[in-house]
N, C-alpha and C positions, 0 to 999 in steps of 0.2 A: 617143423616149426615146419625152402626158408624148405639129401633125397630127398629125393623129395619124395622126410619124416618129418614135430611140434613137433617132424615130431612134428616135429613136429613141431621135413621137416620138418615131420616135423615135424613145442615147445610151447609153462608156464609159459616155449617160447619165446608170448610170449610176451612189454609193459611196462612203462612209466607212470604209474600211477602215485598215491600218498599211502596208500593202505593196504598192508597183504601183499598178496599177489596183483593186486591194483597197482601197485608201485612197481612191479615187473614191469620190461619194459623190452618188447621187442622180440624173444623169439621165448617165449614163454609159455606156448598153449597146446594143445593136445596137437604136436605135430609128429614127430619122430619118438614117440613113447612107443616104448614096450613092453613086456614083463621087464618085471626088477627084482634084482636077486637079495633081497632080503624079506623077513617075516610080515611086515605089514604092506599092507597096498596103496603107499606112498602116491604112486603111478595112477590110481584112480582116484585117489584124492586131490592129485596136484592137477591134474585132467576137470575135472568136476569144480574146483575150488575156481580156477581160471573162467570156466564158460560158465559161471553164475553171473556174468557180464555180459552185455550185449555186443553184438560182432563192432558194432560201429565204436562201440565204446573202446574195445579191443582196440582197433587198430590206432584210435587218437590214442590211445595209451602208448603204444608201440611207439607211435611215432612223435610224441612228446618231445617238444624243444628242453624240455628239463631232463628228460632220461642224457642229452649228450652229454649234461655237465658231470655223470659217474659213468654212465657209461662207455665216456672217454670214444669213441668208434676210428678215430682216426688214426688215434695211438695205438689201437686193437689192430688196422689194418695195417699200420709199418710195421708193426711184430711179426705180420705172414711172412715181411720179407718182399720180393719181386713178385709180382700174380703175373706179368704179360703173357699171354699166352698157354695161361696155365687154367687146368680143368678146375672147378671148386664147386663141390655139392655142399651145399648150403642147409645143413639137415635141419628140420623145426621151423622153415623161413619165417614163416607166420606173415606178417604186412611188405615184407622185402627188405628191412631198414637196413641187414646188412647185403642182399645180394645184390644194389644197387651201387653202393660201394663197392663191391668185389669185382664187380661188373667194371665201375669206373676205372678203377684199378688198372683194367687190361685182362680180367679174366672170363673165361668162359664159365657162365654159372650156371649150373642144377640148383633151381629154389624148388624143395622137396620140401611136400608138404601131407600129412594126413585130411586137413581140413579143405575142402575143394573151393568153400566161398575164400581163402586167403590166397588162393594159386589167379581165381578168377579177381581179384582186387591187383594181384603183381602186372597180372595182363593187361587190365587196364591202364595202370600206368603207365606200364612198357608203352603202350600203342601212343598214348597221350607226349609222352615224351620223344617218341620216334625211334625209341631201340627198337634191337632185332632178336629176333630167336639166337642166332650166333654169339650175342651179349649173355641174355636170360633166358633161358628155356624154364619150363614149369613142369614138376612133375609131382602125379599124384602118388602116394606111396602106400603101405600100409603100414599099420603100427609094429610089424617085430619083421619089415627089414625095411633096408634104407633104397634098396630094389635098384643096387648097382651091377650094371658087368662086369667082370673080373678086370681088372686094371684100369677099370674109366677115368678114375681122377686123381691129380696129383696132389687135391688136400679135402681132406672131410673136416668141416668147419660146423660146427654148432652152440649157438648162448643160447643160453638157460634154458635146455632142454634136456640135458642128462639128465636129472632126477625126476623127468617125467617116464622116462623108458623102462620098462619093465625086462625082466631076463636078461641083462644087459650085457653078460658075456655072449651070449648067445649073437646077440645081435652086433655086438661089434666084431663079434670073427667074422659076420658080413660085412662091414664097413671094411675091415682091414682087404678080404679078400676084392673092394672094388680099389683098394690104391694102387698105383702105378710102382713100380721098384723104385724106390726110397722118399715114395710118397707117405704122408703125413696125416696123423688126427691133432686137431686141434678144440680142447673143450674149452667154454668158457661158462661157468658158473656161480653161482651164490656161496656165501661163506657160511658155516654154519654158526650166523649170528644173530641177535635181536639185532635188525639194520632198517634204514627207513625203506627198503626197496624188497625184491622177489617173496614170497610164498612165504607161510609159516615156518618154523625152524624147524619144526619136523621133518619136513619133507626137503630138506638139505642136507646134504652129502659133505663129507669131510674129505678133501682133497685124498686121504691114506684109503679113503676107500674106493675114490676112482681108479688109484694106481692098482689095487688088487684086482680091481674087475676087470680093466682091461689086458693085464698080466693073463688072467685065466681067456682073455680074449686071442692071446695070441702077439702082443706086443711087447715088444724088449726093451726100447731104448723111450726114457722119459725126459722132460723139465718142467718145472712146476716155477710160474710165474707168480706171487702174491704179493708184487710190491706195484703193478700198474694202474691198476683200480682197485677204489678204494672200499666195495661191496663184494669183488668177485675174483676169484682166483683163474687161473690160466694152465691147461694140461697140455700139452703137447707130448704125443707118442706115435712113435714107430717103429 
């Protein structure tokens, strides 16, 4: 989305819209996608399906006063827990909606991004609003890694930009390899439902398959959140 991966960070990303992936809201669009380890190419459909939108329309979508009412973002940021002082790549940032947050928070954010006009949109803010680099920093990434140093951050955080990413064990043995000793992934995605919000049901992922990919990624310890929002489930592993 926002590593800056859509996916991509950075991410469908990523969208508050009424329709499709038009109702994605927020880190939904080709930002931290990768290869994706299953038979069809999900990953370039969900990539392709998102940018049949125009960038500006993107971003009002993202940034949608109706995306907060499922959403929920505030409820999403007391589940990190304390961020002061804590690293957070922000993989798929897409428009910022959450590394502005993360940032408020107290933490230092990587909004990672594949798409370079959503890095150039965070910066503007940023400057508008008077933050600093030490709040947001921006980075461009490519699509199969999240283009971290070995231990840089205490939590890799991304919505709705798993099922954009292609090879995804692949790619998250890099993500694990940038967290910090007993630092954190945190996914947040769509359910696989007809729902009024993210991407076709195809190109959603069942929570039992995130935990297998990331297991092949290299991670042990899970919890699976599906009772805080009411479109999208919650992975936490490390």
């Amino acid at each position: 989305m926002k590593y800056s991966l859509y996916l991509l960070l950075l991410c469908p990303l990523l969208f508050a819209c009424q329709n499709g992936e038009q109702a994605e809201s927020g880190n939904d669009h080709p930002s931290s996608e990768q290869p994706a380890a299953h038979s069809h190419d999900h990953h370039g459909d969900a990539n392709n399906h998102m940018n049949q939108r125009p960038f500006e329309d993107l971003v009002e979508g993202f940034e949608s006063p109706q995306r907060a009412e499922w959403q929920k973002p505030d409820s999403v940021i007391a589940l990190l827990g304390d961020l002061e002082g804590k690293t957070v790549v922000d993989i798929g940032s897409g428009s910022g909606y959450f590394s502005f947050r993360l940032a408020e928070a107290g933490a230092h954010v990587i909004s990672a991004d594949v798409d370079e006009r959503f890095l150039e949109h965070i910066e503007e803010r940023k400057e508008k609003e008077g933050m600093t680099d030490a709040q947001i920093e921006t980075r461009h990434v490519p699509y199969d890694s999240p283009k971290l140093e070995e231990g840089e951050v205490d939590l890799a955080f991304m919505v709705d930009v798993y099922h954009h990413i292609k090879q995804r064990p692949d790619y998250f043995a890099k993500v694990k390899k940038g967290l910090k000793p007993g630092g954190r992934l945190v996914v947040v995605d769509f359910i696989k439902e007809e729902i009024p919000v993210g991407p076709p049901v195809e190109m959603k992922l069942e929570p039992e398959q995130v935990l297998e990919e990331l297991k092949k990624a290299g991670f042990t310890e899970f919890e699976v959140n599906e009772k805080l929002l009411p479109y999208q489930y919650i992975v936490t592993a490390r």
